[in-house]
VEXDREN-2710 file (C-alpha; in Angstrom, 1 decimal):
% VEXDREN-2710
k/r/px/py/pz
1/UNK/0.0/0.0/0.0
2/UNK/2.8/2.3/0.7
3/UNK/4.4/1.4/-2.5
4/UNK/1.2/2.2/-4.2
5/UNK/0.5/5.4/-2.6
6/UNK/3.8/6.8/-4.2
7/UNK/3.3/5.8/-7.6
8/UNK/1.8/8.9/-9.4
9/UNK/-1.0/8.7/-12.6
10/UNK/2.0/10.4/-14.0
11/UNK/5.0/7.9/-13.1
12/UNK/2.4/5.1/-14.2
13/UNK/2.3/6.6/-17.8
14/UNK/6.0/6.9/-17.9
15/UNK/6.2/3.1/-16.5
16/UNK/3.5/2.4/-19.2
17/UNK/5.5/4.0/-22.2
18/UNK/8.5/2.0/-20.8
19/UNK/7.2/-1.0/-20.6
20/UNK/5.8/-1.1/-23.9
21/UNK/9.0/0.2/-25.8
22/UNK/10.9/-2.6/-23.8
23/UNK/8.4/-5.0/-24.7
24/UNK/9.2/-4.1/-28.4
25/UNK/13.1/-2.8/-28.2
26/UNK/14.3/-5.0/-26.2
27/UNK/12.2/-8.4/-26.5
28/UNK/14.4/-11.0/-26.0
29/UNK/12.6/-14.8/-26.3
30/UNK/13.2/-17.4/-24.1
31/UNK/15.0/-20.5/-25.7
32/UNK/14.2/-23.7/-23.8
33/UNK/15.5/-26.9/-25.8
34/UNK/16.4/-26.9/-29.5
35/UNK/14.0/-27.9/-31.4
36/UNK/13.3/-29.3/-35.2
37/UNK/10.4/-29.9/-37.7
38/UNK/11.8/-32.4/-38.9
39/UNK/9.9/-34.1/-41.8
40/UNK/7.1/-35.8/-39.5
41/UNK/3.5/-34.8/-39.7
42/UNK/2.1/-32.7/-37.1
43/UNK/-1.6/-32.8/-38.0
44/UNK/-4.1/-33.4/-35.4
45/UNK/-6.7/-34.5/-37.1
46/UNK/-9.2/-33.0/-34.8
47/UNK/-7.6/-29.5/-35.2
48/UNK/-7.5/-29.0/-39.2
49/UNK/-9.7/-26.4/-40.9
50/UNK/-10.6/-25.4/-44.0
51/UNK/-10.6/-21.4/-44.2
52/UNK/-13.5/-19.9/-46.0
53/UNK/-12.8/-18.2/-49.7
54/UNK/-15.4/-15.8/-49.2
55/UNK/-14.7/-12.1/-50.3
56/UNK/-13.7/-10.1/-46.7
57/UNK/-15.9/-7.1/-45.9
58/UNK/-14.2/-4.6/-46.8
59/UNK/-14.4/-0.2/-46.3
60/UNK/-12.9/2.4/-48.7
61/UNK/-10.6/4.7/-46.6
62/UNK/-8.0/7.4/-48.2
63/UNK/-8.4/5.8/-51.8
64/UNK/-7.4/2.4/-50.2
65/UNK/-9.6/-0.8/-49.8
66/UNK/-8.8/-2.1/-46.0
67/UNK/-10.5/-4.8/-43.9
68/UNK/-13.7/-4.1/-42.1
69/UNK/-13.0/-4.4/-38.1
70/UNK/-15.7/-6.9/-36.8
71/UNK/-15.3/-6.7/-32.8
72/UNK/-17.1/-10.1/-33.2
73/UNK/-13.9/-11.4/-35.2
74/UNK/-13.7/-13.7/-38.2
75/UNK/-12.6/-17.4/-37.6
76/UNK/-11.6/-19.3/-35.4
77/UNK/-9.2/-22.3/-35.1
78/UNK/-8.6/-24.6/-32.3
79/UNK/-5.2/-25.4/-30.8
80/UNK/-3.9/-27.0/-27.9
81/UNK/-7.2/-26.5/-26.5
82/UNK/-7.2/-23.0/-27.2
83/UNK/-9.3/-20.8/-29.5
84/UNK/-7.3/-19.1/-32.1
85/UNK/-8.6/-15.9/-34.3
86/UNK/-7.5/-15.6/-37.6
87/UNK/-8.7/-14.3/-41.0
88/UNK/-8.6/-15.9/-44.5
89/UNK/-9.4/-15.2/-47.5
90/UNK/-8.8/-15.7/-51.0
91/UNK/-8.3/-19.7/-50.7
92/UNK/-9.4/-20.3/-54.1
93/UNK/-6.3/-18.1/-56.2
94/UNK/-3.0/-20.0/-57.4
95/UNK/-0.3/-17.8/-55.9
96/UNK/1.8/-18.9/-52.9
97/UNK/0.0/-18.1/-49.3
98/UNK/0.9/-15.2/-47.1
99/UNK/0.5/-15.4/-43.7
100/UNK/0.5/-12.1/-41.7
101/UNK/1.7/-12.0/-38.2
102/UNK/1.1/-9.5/-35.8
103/UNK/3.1/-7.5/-33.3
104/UNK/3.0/-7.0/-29.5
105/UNK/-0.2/-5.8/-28.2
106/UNK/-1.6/-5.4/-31.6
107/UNK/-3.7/-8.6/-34.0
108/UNK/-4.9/-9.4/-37.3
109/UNK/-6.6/-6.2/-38.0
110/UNK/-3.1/-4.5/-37.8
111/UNK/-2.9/-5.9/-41.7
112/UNK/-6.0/-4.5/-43.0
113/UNK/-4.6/-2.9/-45.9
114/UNK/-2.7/-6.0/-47.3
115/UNK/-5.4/-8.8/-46.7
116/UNK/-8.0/-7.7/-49.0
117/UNK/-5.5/-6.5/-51.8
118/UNK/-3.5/-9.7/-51.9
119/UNK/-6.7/-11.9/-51.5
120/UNK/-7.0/-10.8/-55.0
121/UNK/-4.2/-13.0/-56.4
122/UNK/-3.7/-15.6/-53.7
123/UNK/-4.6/-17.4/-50.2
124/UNK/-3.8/-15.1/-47.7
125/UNK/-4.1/-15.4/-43.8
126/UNK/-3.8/-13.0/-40.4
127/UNK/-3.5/-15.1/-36.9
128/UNK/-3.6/-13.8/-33.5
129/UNK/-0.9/-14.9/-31.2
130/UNK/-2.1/-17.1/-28.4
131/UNK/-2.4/-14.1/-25.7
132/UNK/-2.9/-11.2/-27.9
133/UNK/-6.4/-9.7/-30.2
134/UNK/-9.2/-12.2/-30.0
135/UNK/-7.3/-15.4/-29.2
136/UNK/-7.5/-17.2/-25.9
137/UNK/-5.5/-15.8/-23.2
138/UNK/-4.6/-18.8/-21.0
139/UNK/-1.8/-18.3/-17.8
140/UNK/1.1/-20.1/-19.8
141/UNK/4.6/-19.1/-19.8
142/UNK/4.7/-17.3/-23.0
143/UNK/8.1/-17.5/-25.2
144/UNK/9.2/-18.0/-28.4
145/UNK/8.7/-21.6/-28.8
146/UNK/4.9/-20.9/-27.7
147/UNK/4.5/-18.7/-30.7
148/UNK/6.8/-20.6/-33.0
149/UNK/4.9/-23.7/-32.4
150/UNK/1.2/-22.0/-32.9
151/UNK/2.4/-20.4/-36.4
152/UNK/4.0/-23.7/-37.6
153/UNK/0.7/-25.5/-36.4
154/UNK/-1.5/-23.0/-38.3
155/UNK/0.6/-23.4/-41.6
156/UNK/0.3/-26.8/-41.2
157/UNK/-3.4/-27.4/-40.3
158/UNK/-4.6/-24.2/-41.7
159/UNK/-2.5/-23.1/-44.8
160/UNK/-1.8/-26.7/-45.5
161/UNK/1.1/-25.3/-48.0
162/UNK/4.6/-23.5/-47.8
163/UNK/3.6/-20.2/-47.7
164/UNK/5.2/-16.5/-47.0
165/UNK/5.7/-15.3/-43.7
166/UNK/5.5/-11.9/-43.3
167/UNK/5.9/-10.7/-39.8
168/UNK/5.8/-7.1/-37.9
169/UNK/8.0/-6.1/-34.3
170/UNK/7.2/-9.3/-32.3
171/UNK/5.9/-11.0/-35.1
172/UNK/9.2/-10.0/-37.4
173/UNK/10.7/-12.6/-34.6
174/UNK/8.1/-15.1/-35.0
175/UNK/8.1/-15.5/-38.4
176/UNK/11.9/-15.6/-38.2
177/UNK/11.8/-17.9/-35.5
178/UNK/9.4/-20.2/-38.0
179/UNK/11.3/-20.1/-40.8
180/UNK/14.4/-21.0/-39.4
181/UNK/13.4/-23.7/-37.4
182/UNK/10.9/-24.9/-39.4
183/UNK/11.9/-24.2/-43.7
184/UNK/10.1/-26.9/-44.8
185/UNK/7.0/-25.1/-44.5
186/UNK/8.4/-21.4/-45.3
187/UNK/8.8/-20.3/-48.8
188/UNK/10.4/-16.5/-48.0
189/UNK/10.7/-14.8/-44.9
190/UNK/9.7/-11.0/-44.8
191/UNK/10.6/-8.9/-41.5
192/UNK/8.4/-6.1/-41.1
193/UNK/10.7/-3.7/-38.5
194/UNK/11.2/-7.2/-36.5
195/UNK/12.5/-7.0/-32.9
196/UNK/14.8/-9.2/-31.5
197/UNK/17.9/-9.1/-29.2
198/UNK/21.5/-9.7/-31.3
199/UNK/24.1/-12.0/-29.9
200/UNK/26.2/-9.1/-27.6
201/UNK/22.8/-7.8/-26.6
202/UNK/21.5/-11.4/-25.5
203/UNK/24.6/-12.3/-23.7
204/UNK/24.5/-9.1/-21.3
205/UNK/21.0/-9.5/-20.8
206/UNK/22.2/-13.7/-19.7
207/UNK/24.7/-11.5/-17.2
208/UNK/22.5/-9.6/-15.4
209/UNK/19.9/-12.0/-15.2
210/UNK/22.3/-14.3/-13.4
211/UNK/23.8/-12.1/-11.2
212/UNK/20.6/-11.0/-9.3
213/UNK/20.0/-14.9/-9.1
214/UNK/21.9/-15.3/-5.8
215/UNK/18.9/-12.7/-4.2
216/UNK/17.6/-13.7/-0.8
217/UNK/14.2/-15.6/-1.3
218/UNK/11.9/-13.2/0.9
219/UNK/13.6/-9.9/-1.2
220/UNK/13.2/-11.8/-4.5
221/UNK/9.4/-12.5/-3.8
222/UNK/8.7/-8.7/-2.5
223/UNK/10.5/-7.6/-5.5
224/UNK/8.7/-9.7/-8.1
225/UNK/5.3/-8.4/-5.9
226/UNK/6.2/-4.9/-6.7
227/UNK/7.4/-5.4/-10.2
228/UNK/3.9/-7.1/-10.6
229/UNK/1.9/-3.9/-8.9
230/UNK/3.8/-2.0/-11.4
231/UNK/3.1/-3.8/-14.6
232/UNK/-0.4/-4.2/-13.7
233/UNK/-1.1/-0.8/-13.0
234/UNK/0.4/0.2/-16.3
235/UNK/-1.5/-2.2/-17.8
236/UNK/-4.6/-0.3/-16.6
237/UNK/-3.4/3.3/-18.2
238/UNK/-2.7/1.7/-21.3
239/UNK/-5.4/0.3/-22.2
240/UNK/-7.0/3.6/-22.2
241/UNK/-8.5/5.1/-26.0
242/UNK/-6.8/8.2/-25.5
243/UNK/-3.0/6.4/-24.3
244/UNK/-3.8/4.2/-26.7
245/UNK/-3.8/6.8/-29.5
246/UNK/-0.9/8.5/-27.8
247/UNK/1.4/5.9/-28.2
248/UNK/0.6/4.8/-31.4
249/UNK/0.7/8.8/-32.8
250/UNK/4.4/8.6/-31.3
251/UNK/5.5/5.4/-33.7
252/UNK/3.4/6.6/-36.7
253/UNK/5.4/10.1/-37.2
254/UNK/5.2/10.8/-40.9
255/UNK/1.2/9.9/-40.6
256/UNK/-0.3/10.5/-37.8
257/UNK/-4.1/10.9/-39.5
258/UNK/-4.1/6.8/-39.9
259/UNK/-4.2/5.9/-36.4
260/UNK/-8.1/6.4/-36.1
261/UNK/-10.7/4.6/-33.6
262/UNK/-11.3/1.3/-35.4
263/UNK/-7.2/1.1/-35.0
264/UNK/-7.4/2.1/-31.2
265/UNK/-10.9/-0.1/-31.1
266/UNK/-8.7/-3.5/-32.1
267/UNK/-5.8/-3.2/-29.6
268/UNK/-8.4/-1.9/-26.3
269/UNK/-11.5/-4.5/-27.5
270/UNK/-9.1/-7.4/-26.7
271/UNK/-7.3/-5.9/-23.4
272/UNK/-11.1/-6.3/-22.0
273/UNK/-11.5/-9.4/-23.3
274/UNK/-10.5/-11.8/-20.8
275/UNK/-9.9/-11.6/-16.7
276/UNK/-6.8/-12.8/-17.9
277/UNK/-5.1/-9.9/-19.8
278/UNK/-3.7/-8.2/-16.8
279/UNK/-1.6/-11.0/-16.1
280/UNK/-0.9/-12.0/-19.3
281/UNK/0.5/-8.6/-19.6
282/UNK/2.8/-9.0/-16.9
283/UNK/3.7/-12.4/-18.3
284/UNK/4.7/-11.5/-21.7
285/UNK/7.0/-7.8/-19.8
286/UNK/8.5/-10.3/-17.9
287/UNK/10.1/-12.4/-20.1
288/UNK/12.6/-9.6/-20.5
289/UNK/15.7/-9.9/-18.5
290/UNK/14.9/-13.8/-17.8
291/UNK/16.6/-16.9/-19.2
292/UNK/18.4/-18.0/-21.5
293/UNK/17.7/-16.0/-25.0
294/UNK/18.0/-17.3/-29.0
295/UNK/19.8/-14.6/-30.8
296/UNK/18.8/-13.4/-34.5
297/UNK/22.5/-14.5/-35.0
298/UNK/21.7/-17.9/-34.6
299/UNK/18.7/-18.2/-36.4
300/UNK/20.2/-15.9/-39.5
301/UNK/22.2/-19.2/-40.6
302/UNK/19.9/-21.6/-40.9
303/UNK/18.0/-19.1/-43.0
304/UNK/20.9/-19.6/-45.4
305/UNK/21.3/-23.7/-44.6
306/UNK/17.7/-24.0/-45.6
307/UNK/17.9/-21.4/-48.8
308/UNK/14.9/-19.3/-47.3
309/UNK/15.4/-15.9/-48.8
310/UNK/14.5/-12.9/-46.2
311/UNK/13.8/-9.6/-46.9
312/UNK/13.5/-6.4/-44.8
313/UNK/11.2/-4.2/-44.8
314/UNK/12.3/-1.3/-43.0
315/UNK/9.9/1.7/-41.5
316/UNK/13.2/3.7/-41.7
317/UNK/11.7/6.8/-39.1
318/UNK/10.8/4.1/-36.7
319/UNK/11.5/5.6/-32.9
320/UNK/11.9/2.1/-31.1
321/UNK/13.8/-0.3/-33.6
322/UNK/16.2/2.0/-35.7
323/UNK/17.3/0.9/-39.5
324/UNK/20.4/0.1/-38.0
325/UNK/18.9/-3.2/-36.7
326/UNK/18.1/-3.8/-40.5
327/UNK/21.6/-3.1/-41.4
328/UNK/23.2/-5.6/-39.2
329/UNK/21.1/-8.4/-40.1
330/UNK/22.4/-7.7/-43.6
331/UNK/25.9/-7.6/-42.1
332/UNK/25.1/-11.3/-41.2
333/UNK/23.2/-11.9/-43.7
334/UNK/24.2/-10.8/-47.4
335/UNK/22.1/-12.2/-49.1
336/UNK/18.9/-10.3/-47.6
337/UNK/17.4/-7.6/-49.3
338/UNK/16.4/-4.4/-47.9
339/UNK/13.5/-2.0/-48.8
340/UNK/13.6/1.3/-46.7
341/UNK/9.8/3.1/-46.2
342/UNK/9.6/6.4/-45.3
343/UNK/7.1/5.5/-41.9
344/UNK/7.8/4.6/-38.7
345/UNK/7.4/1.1/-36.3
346/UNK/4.4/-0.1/-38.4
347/UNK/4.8/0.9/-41.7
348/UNK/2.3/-1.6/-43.2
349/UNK/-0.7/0.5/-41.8
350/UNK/0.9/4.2/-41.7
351/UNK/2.4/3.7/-45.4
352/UNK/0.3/0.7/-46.6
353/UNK/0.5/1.8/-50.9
354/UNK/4.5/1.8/-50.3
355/UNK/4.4/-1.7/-48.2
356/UNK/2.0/-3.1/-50.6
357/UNK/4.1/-1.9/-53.2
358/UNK/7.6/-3.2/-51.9
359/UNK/5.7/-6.6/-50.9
360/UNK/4.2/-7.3/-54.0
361/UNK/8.1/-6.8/-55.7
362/UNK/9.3/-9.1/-52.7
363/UNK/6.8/-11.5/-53.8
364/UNK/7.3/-11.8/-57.7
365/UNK/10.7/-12.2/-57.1
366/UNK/10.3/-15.2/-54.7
367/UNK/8.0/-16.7/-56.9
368/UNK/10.1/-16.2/-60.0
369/UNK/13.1/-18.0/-57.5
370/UNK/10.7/-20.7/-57.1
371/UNK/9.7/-21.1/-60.8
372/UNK/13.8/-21.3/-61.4
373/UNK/14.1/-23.8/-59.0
374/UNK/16.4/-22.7/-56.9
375/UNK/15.2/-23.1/-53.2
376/UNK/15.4/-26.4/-52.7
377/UNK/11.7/-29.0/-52.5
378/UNK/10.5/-29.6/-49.2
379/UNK/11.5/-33.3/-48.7
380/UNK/9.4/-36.1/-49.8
381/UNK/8.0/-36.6/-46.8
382/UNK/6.7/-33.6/-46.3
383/UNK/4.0/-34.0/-48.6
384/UNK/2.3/-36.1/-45.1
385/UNK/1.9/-32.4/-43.6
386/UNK/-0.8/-30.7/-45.9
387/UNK/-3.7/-32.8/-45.3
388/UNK/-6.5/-32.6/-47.7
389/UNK/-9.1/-33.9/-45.9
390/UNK/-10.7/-31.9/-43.4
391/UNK/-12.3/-34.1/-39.9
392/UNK/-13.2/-31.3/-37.6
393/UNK/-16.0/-28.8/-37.2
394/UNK/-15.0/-24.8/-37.4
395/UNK/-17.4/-22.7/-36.9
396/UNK/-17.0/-18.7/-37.0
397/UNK/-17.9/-15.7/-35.0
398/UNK/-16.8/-16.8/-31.8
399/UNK/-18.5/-20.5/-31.8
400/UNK/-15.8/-23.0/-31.7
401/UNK/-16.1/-26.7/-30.1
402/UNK/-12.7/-26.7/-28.6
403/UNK/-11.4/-30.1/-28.1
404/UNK/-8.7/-30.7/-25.3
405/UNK/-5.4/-32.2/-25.6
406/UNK/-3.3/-33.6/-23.0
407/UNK/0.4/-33.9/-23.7
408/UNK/3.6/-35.1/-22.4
409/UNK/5.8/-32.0/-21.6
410/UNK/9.3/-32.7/-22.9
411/UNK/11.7/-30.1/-21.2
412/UNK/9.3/-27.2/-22.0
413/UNK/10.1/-27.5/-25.6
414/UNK/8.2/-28.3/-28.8
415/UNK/8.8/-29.4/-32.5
416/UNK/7.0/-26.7/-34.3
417/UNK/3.5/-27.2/-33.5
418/UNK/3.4/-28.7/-30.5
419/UNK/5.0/-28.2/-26.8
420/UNK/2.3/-25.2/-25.9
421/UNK/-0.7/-26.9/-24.1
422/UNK/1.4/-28.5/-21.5
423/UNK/2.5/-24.8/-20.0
424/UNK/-1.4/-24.2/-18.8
425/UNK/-1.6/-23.4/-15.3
END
């Protein structure tokens, strides 16, 4: 209480702004065990869905077509007993799928400029992480593997093809994460201003996270106590419209005009969705700092081993991640291709002609790479993961029969689609 009753509305929206921009700067994900794809299916039969092809509803805004925000949500997939949001469309065009993946605190209706224009010409899909928009918020220990796993799952049960992963801040790392670990089910890997720690960054992080280790138990526990007061209380000023809008205004500085209240309406709807978001919140903050970390470094190489090309798209006005994160994944990476935008963190929805532009150049070329032949087939085997039968009901607008699964948990880790439901609480 006395802690409380020192902690000003004003220090909360400084601990607020903080937290986020850490949350996004300085995300580092928790590695637990190694983990492969492999070649083995990971279809549960009970999970697979067959997204709709239906035309999304759409509204005109600036001269643009964009998705229309439905508080009620789309579809809905289930996963390790969880219900997943995601939107699909366009199931019945020939090009290669795209699959969209969202940042932190943000969902699918952060890429409502790019579904319905590439729905036009092929599949394309938006999922929301376990823990974020419309998706279930269960008490797990979220990390990478959580997030890797539910991405490679939906490719797998969902997309039920290699397809592009295109991913933004938290989600740049995602898809990342995916395509390294998992290439046979990745045809290119686009970074949309992706956070992530490099390999000097992670190892200082490893050092002061072992050195307070040692902490008495009683002081460890008060200080996790307070640490949680503090989360949670910025929690509560964030969600607010108005901070809402604030912080988005200060990572959208060229235009301002395009964070408007359906945008603010998507990221508040789903911090009231659950009793649960206040401590999923706290969950996801506290990753930081605790762990041991996977580095892009490490996962830049198997890019390469694989021959899964990655490009960068770079919001090069972007207050939290600067360019020159871009320019030292090209450092370790040569081969990558960069394409600068004049925006800032999220320059899909603040500059969505120049992303759609620079995207649909990202994706002829990968296609024209394909119809050369020179990424490499998925192995033989592979062909076991896209199922073509479909054996369980999906149902939309918040009506899914989730069915639970109980599974062995294996050192915390998982194989790229599994390893997530056995960290409920």
């Amino acid at each position: 209480g006395v802690f409380c009753a020192h902690v000003s509305l004003g220090m909360l929206r400084q601990l607020c702004a903080a937290l986020v921009m850490a949350s996004v700067v300085a995300w580092a994900p928790v590695l637990h065990e190694p983990s492969r794809c492999g070649v083995r299916p990971l279809v549960r039969p009970w999970a697979s869905a067959s997204a709709s092809a239906e035309p999304l509803p759409t509204v005109e805004a600036d001269g643009m077509t964009r998705l229309a925000w439905k508080p009620e949500g789309y579809e809905f997939w289930a996963w390790k007993g969880n219900r997943v949001h995601y939107v699909a469309s366009g199931q019945d065009r020939p090009g290669v799928p795209i699959v969209f993946i969202h940042g932190f605190g943000a969902s699918t209706y952060h890429w409502r400029y790019q579904l319905p224009e590439f729905s036009q010409e092929r599949p394309v899909y938006a999922l929301d992480l376990v823990g974020f928009g419309l998706s279930d918020k269960p008490l797990l220990n979220y990390d990478a593997d959580l997030w890797r796993d539910q991405v490679a799952a939906f490719i797998r049960e969902v997309v039920r093809a290699p397809a592009v992963v295109v991913g933004n801040s938290l989600g740049g790392f995602t898809a990342l994460y995916t395509a390294a670990e998992c290439p046979d089910i990745v045809s290119s890997c686009v970074l949309v201003n992706a956070a992530g720690r490099f390999r000097g960054e992670t190892e200082e992080a490893e050092a002061m996270a072992t050195s307070g280790q040692r902490r008495p138990g009683v002081l460890e526990s008060v200080k996790r106590f307070f640490g949680k007061v503090v989360v949670y209380a910025s929690f509560f000023v964030t969600k607010r419209p108005a901070r809402i809008s604030q912080i988005l205004r200060q990572v959208y500085p060229v235009r301002q005009e395009n964070v408007d209240e359906e945008l603010v309406e998507s990221i508040r709807l789903p911090a009231e969705s659950s009793p649960n978001c206040a401590e999923v919140f706290y969950r996801v903050i506290s990753r930081n700092g605790n762990g041991p970390r996977v580095a892009i470094d490490d996962l830049l190489p198997k890019l390469t081993a694989a021959q899964v090309p990655l490009w960068l798209l770079w919001g090069e006005q972007d207050p939290w991640i600067r360019p020159t994160a871009a320019a030292k994944i090209q450092r370790l990476k040569p081969d990558s291709r960069l394409i600068t935008i004049n925006a800032g963190h999220c320059p899909h929805d603040e500059a969505p002609r120049d992303v759609n532009a620079a995207l649909r150049s990202v994706l002829q070329q990968s296609e024209q790479r394909e119809t050369m032949g020179q990424k490499k087939s998925p192995p033989h085997e592979a062909e076991q993961q896209f199922p073509s039968d479909s054996r369980a009901s999906q149902q939309t607008n918040g009506q899914v029969e989730v069915e639970k699964q109980r599974h062995q948990n294996n050192n915390g880790g998982g194989d790229c689609g599994e390893g997530a439901s056995e960290r409920a609480e």
